[in-house]
VOBAMI-438392 format. One record per residue (C-alpha): residue in three letters; x, y, z. Coordinates in steps of 0.05 Angstrom, whole numbers, padded with zeros to 5 digits, always signed. Layout:
ALAXYZ...
***
This chain:
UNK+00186-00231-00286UNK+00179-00157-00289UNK+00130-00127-00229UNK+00079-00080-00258UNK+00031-00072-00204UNK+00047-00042-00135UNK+00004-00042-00073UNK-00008+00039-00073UNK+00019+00095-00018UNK-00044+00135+00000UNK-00045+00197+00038UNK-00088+00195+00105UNK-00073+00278+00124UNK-00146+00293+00115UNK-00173+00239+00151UNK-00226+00185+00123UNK-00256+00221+00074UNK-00300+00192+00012UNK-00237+00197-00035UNK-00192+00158+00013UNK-00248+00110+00034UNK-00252+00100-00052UNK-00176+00091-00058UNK-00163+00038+00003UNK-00215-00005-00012UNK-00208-00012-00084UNK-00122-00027-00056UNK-00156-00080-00008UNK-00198-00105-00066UNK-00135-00120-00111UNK-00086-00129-00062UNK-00114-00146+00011UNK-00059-00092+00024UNK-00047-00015+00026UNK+00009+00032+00060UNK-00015+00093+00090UNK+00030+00160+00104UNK+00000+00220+00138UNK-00033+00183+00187UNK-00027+00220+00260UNK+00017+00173+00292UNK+00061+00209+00331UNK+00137+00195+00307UNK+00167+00213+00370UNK+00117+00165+00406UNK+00134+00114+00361UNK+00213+00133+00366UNK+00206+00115+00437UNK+00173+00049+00437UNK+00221+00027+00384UNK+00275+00048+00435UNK+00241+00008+00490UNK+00216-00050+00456UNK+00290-00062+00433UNK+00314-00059+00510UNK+00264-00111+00529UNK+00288-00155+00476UNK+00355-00148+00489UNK+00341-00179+00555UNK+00381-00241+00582UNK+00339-00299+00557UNK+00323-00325+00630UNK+00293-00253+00642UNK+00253-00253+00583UNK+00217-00320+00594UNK+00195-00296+00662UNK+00145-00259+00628UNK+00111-00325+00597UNK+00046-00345+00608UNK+00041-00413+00614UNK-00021-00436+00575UNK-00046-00363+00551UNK-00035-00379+00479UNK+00015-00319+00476UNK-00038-00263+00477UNK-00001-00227+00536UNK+00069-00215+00559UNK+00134-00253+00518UNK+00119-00305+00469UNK+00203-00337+00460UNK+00239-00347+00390UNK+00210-00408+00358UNK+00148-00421+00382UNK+00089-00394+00338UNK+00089-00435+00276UNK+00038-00406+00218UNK-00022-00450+00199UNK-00003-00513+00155UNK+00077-00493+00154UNK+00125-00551+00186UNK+00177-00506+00212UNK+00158-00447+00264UNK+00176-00378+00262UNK+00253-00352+00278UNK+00221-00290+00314UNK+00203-00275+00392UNK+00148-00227+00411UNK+00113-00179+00464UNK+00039-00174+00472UNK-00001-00114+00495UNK-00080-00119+00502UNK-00129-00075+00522UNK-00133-00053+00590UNK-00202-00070+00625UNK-00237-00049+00678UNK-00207-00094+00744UNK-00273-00122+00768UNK-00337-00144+00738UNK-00316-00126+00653UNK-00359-00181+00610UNK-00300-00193+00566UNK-00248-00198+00624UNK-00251-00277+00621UNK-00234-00271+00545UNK-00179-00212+00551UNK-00137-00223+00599UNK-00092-00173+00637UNK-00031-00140+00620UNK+00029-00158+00645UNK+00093-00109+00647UNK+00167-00116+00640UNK+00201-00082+00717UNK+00266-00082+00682UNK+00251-00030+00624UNK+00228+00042+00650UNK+00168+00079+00618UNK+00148+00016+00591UNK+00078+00003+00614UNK+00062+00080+00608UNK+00087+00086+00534UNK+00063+00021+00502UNK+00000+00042+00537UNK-00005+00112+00505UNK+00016+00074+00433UNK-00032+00027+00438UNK-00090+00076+00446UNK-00062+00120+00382UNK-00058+00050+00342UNK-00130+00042+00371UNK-00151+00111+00337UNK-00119+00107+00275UNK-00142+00038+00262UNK-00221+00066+00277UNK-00206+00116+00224UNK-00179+00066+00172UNK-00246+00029+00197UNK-00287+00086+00182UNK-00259+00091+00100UNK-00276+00013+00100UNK-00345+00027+00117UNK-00359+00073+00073UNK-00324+00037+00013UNK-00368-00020+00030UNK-00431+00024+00020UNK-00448+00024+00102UNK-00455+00086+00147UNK-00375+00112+00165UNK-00396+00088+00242UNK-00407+00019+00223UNK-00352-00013+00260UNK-00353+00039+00326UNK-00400-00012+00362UNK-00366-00087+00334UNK-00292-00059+00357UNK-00312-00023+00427UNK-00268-00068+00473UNK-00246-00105+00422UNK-00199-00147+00437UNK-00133-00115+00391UNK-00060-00127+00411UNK-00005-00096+00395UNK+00044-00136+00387UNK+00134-00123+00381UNK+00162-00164+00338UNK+00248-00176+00342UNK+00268-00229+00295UNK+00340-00241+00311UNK+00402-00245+00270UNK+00410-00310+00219UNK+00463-00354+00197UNK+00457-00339+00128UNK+00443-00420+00118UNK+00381-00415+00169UNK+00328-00460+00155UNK+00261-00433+00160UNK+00237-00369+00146UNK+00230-00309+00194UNK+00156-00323+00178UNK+00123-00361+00138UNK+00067-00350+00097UNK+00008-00336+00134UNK-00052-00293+00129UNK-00073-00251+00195UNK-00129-00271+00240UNK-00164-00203+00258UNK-00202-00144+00226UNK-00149-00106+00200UNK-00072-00102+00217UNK-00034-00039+00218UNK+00041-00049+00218UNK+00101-00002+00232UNK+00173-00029+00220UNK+00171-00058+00145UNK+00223-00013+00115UNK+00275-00064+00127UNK+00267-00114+00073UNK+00225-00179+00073UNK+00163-00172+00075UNK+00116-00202+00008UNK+00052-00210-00007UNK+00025-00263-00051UNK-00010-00233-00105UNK-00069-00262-00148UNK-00016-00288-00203UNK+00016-00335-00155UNK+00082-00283-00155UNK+00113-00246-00089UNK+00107-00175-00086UNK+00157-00140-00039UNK+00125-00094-00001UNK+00174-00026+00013UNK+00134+00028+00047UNK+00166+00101+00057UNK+00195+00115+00123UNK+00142+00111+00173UNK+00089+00097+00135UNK+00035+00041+00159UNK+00025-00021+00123UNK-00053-00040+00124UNK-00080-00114+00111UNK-00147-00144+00111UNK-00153-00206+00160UNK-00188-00265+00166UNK-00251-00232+00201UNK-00265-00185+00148UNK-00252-00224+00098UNK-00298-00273+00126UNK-00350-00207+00147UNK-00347-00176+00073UNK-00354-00257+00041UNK-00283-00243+00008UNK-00302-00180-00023UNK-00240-00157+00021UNK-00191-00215+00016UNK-00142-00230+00075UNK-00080-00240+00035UNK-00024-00290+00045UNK+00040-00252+00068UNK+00113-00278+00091UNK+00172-00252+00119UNK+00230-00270+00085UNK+00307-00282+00101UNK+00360-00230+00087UNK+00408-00241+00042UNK+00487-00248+00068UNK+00501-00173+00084UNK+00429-00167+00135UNK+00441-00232+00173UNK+00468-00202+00220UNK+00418-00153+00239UNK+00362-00165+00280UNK+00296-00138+00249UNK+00242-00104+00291UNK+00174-00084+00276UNK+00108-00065+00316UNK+00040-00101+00282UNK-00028-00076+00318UNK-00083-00132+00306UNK-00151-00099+00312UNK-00198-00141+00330UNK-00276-00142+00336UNK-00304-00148+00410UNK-00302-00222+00437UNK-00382-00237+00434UNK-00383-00199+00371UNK-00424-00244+00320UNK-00396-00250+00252UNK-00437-00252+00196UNK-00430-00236+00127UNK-00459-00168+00106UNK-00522-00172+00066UNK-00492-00122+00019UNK-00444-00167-00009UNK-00479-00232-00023UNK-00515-00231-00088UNK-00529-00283-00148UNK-00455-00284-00168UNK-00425-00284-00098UNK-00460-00328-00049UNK-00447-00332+00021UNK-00394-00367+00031UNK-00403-00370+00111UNK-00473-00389+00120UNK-00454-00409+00191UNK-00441-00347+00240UNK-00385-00354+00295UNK-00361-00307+00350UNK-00303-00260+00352UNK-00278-00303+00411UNK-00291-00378+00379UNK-00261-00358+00318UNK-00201-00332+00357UNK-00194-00386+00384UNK-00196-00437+00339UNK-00132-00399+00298UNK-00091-00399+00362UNK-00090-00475+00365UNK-00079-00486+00285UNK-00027-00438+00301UNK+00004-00470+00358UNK-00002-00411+00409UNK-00056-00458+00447
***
């Protein structure tokens, strides 16, 4: 079947203005997914942590798994090749994965019990410094992208300054390792994301789809360095599926890829833990009733996705 529609390629250089707020939300509305280009990242930044985070992975197994956290549901240091398996699936992911988190004050931070410290790779120089620097730019971009979804939604462009400060976001590098071009499985399955929004670097190599509202799988192909934007869970939830939090895979290559490893660099951004969500007044009306009547935390809801999950 022929694809007509494509999830759109906006333009970010001037910032979150009204006519890009108009043009990502009404991509979220249709697709739960837009790419943005223009969008301050710096590439040589980002040419550097793709340079590290492929170091680190190419680490000898036993050196890697070191850096585990036994019992922290994977939301700092190495999470190994096999182990998160997306909600409902039977087989888990063939990928392995890095967590950074926000850094927090050492002593006497209210949210210190629900974000835990970083941890940091000795073997790889400039590690902790870079991903450090990366995660803070992810951090401001993501604000801004925050900003155009605010004002889509009809709310003041500041909206979301107070629900993300110290929110607990992680950025997060991905390797999924060469295949056997019979692997079972899929390098991920389909899921949908947990958080606010995700902003993703890395998806010009092939395989990543999107389930659109037809029941058919659009490939998603962004231009060279250009972010891929979803909705999650939490704003889906917030905006009472106004915003829908779209189910997205990552497939297999065919024969000629297997035996390339594929690397990419999601950032989760993610409300603060005690943050209460509740759906917005402004979208529940006769024809769309609340459909979450019962308000959770940031940090409950987190939590209960980790364990369908199998990260806890």
């Amino acid at each position: 079947m022929a694809i007509i529609d494509q999830v759109p390629v906006l333009s970010m250089n001037e910032g979150a203005t009204p006519a890009f707020a108009n043009s990502i939300g009404k991509s979220f509305e249709r697709f739960g997914f837009a790419m943005v280009r223009d969008h301050g990242l710096d590439p040589a930044l980002v040419e550097k942590g793709w340079a590290l985070a492929k170091s680190f992975f190419a680490l000898p197994e036993t050196t890697k798994g070191t850096y585990r956290i036994e019992g922290g549901g994977g939301q700092r240091g190495y999470t190994a090749f096999g182990t998160e398996i997306a909600k409902d699936a039977t087989e888990s992911d063939l990928k392995e994965f890095w967590h950074v988190g926000r850094d927090l004050p050492t002593t006497g931070h209210p949210f210190s019990t629900a974000m835990p410290a970083n941890i940091w790779p000795s073997e790889i120089t400039g590690f902790k410094p870079l991903f450090q620097k990366l995660f803070a730019e992810f951090d401001r971009v993501g604000n801004q992208i925050l900003s155009a979804i605010a004002m889509h939604l009809g709310l003041a462009a500041d909206w979301f300054d107070d629900p993300i400060r110290d929110g607990n976001s992680i950025l997060r590098l991905l390797h999924y390792p060469p295949l056997s071009p019979d692997a079972s499985g899929l390098r991920a399955c389909p899921h949908e994301d947990i958080n606010l929004i995700t902003l993703l670097l890395g998806a010009e190599e092939a395989g990543l789809e999107l389930l659109d509202r037809n029941g058919n799988w659009l490939p998603i192909n962004p231009p060279e360095g250009a972010l891929v934007v979803n909705v999650g869970d939490m704003l889906q939830r917030l905006t009472n599926d106004r915003l829908p939090s779209t189910t997205h895979r990552v497939c297999n290559p065919p024969p000629e890829r297997c035996a390339h490893s594929r690397y990419s660099m999601p950032f989760f951004l993610h409300l603060r833990p005690d943050f209460m969500i509740e759906t917005l007044t402004s979208c529940v009306d006769a024809a769309h009733p609340d459909r979450y009547p019962e308000p959770i935390t940031a940090d409950a809801y987190l939590m209960q996705r980790l364990q369908e999950i199998g990260l806890l």
